[in-house]
C-alpha positions in Angstrom: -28.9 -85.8 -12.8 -28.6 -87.7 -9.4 -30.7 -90.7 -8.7 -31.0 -92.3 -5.2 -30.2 -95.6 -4.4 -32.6 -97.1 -2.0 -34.1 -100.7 -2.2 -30.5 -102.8 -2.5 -30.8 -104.9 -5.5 -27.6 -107.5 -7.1 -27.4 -105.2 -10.4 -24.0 -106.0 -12.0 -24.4 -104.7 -15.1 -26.6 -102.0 -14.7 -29.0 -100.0 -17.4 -27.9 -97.2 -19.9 -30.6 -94.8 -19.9 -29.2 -92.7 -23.0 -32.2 -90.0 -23.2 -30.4 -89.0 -19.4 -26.9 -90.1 -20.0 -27.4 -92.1 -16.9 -27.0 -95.7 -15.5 -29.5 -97.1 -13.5 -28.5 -99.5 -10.6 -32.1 -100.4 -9.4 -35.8 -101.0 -10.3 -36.9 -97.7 -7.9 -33.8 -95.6 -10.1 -35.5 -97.2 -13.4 -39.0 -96.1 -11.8 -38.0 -92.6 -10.9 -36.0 -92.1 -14.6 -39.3 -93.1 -16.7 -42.1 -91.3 -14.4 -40.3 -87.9 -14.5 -38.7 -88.1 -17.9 -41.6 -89.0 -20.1 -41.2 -87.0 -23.0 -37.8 -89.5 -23.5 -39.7 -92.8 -23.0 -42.3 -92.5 -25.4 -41.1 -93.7 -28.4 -38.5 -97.3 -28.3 -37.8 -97.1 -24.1 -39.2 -100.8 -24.0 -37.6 -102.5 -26.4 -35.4 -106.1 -25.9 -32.7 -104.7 -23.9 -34.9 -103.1 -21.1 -36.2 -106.2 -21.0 -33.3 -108.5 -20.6 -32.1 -106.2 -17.6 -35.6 -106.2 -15.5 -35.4 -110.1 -15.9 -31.5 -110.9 -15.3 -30.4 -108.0 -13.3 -33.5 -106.9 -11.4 -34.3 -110.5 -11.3 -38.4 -109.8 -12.2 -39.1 -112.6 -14.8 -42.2 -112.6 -14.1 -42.8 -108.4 -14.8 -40.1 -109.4 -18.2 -42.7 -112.0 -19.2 -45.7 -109.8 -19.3 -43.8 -107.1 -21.3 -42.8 -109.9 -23.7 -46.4 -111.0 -23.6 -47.6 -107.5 -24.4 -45.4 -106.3 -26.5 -46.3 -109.6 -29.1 -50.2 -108.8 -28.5 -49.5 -105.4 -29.7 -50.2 -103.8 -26.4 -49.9 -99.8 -26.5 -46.2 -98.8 -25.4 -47.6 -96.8 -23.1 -49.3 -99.0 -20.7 -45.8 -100.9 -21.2 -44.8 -97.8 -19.1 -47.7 -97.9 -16.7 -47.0 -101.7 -16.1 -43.5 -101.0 -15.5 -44.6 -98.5 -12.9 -47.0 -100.5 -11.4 -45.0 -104.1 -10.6 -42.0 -102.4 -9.2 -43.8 -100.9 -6.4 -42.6 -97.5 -6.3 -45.1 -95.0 -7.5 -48.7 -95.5 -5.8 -52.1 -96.6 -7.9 -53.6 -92.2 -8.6 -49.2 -91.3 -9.3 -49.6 -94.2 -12.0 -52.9 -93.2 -12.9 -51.2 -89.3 -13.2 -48.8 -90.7 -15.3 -51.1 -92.4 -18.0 -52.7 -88.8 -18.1 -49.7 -87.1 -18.7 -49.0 -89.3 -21.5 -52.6 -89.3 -23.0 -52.3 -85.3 -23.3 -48.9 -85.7 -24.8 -50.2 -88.1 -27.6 -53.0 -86.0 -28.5 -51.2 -82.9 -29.6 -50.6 -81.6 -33.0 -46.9 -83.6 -34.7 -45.2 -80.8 -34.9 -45.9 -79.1 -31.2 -45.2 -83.1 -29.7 -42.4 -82.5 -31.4 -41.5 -79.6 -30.4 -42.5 -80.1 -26.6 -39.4 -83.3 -26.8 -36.9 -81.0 -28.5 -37.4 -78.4 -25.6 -37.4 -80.7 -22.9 -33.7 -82.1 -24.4 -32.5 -79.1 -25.0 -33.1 -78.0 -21.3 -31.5 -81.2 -20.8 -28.4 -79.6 -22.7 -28.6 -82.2 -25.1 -28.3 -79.9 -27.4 -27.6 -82.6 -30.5 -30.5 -84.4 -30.1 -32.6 -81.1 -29.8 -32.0 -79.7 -33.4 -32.4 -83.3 -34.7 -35.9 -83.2 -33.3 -36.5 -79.3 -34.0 -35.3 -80.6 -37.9 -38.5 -83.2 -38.0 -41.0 -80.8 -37.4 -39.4 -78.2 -40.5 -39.7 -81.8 -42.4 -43.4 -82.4 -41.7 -45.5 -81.2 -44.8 -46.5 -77.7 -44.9 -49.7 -77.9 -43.2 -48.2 -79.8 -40.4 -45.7 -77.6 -39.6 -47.9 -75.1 -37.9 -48.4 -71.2 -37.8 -45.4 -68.9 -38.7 -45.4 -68.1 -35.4 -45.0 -71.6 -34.1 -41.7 -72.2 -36.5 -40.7 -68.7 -35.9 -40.0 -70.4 -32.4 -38.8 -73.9 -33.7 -36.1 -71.9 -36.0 -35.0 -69.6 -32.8 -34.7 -72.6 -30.9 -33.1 -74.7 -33.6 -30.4 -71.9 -33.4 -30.1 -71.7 -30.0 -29.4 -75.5 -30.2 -26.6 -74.8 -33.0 -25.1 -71.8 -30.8 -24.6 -74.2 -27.8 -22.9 -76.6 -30.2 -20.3 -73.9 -31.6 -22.1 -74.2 -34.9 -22.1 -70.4 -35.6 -23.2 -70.5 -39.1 -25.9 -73.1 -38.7 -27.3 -71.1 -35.7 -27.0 -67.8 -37.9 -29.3 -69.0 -40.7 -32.1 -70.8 -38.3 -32.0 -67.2 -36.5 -32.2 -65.4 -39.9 -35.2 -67.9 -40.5 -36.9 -67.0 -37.8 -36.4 -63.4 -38.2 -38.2 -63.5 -41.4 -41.1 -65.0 -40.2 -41.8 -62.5 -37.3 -39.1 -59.3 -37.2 -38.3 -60.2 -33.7 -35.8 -57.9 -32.0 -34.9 -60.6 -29.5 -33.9 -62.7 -32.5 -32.2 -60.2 -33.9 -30.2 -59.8 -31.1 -29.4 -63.3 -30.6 -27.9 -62.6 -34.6 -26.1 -59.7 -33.0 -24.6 -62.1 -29.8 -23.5 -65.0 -32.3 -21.3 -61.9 -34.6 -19.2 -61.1 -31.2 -18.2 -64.7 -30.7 -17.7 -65.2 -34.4 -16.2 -62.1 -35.9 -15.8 -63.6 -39.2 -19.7 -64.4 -39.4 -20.8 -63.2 -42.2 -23.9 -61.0 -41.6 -26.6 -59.8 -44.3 -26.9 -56.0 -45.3 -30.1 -56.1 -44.3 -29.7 -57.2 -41.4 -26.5 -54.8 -40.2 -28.6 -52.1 -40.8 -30.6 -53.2 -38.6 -28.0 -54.1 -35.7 -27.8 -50.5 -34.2 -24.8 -49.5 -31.9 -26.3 -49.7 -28.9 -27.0 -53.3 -29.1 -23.4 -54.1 -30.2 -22.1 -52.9 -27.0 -25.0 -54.5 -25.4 -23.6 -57.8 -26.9 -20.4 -57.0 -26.3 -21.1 -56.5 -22.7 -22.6 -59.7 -22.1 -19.5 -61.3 -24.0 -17.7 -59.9 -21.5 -19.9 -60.8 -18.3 -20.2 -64.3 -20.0 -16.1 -64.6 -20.1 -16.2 -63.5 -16.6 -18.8 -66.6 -15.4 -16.6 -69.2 -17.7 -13.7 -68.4 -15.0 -15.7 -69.1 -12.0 -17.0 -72.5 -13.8 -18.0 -75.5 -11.7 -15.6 -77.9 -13.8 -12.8 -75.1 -12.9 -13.6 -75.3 -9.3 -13.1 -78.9 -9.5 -9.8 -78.6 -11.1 -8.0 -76.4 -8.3 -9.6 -79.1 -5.4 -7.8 -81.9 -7.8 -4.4 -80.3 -7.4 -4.4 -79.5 -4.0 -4.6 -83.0 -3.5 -1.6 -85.4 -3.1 -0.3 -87.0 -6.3 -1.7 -90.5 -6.2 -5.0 -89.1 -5.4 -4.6 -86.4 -8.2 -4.0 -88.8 -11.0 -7.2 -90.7 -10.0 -9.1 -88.0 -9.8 -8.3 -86.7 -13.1 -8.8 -89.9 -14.6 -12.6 -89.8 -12.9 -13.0 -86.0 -14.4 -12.0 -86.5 -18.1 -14.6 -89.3 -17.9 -17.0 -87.2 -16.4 -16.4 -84.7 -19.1 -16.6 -87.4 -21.9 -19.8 -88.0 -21.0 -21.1 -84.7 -21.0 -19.5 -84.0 -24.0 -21.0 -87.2 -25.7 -24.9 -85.9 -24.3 -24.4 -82.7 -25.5 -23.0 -83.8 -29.0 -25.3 -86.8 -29.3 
């Protein structure tokens, strides 16, 4: 995610915003980061440390006073949000107004398909640890919370599809089988099929092997293939073979500025 810089404001210690792995240099950035990420505000955004950077960075005590003010009268978090929106000037009265909507829907779901409506939005986000942590609450809810078999034949296929982009084979295996069982779905199956050509030494149920004809193996294998062909051609890749065309005092820095680049993205991903 890029943000755009555009009202120059002294930040020397700018935000963390850790639902978008993002640092946020300005009150129009901070703006911007809560009104189009909502599902990652929701729950804890406004809390001491938001706080302490709107009044010493952004240098708006008086905005930091009222969120003190209503957060000890017990004010909803969510206008916290709205007021955040509204004193910084950046988003007019109906986008604000839009905004409180869009948060009112959200609350009044079901649990488990709030829930589930987060975990997506992560996981589209490639935060793929924080995902199946929020895909694992709604399998904790009670039973009659948890919704139709439909609904967590989907939270189990995503829960694995969350493992799989983690490398966590096995884990990803049983949330597909999981799913499988509540519905027979042929698109899970496959995804069962796709995780045994990465990992040959997965260990596969009879059941389900007899299931796994031919045809889709070398299906699977095909796309293991095309998939090994895309890796080469990789953005991060690309990047590499600019760094070392480049003169060696340059190179080293730019390396430097990659690994920490890739920390981070490993870290969002893992997290």
């Amino acid at each position: 995610m890029s943000l755009l810089l555009c009202r120059q404001e002294p930040v020397k210690h700018p935000y963390y915003f850790e639902g978008l792995g993002v640092r946020l240099y300005s009150s129009q950035e901070l703006c911007y980061a809560i009104y189009n990420n909502p599902l990652l505000v929701m729950e804890g955004f406004v809390d001491n440390v938001l706080i302490e950077f709107i009044r010493d960075d952004l240098d708006m005590g008086f905005l930091a006073l009222k969120l003190i003010k209503c957060q000890q009268s017990g004010e909803d978090s969510d206008e916290l949000l709205a007021l955040i929106l509204h004193e910084c000037d950046y988003y007019n009265a109906g986008e604000v107004s839009r905004f409180r909507q869009k948060l009112s829907t959200y609350r009044k779901m079901p649990e488990a398909e709030f829930l589930k409506e987060r975990a997506d939005y992560l996981f589209y986000r490639k935060q793929y640890g924080k995902a199946a942590t929020e895909f694992m609450k709604i399998l904790e809810l009670s039973k009659t919370s948890r919704g139709s078999d439909v609904f967590r034949a989907k939270v189990y296929n995503n829960l694995g599809a969350s493992y799989a982009r983690l490398f966590m084979t096995d884990k990803a295996y049983q949330a597909y089988l999981k799913s499988f069982d509540l519905v027979k779905s042929s698109e899970v199956l496959k995804r069962i099929c796709h995780l045994s050509q990465w990992n040959p030494g997965l260990v596969i149920s009879e059941r389900l092997s007899v299931l796994i004809t031919e045809e889709l193996k070398q299906e699977s294998e095909q796309k293991r293939m095309e998939a090994g062909e895309q890796a080469g051609k990789a953005e991060s890749l690309l990047e590499l073979e600019k760094l070392f065309q480049k003169d060696p005092i340059k190179r080293l820095q730019g390396a430097g500025e990659l690994v920490q680049k890739w920390k981070q993205e490993y870290r969002n991903i893992m997290s």
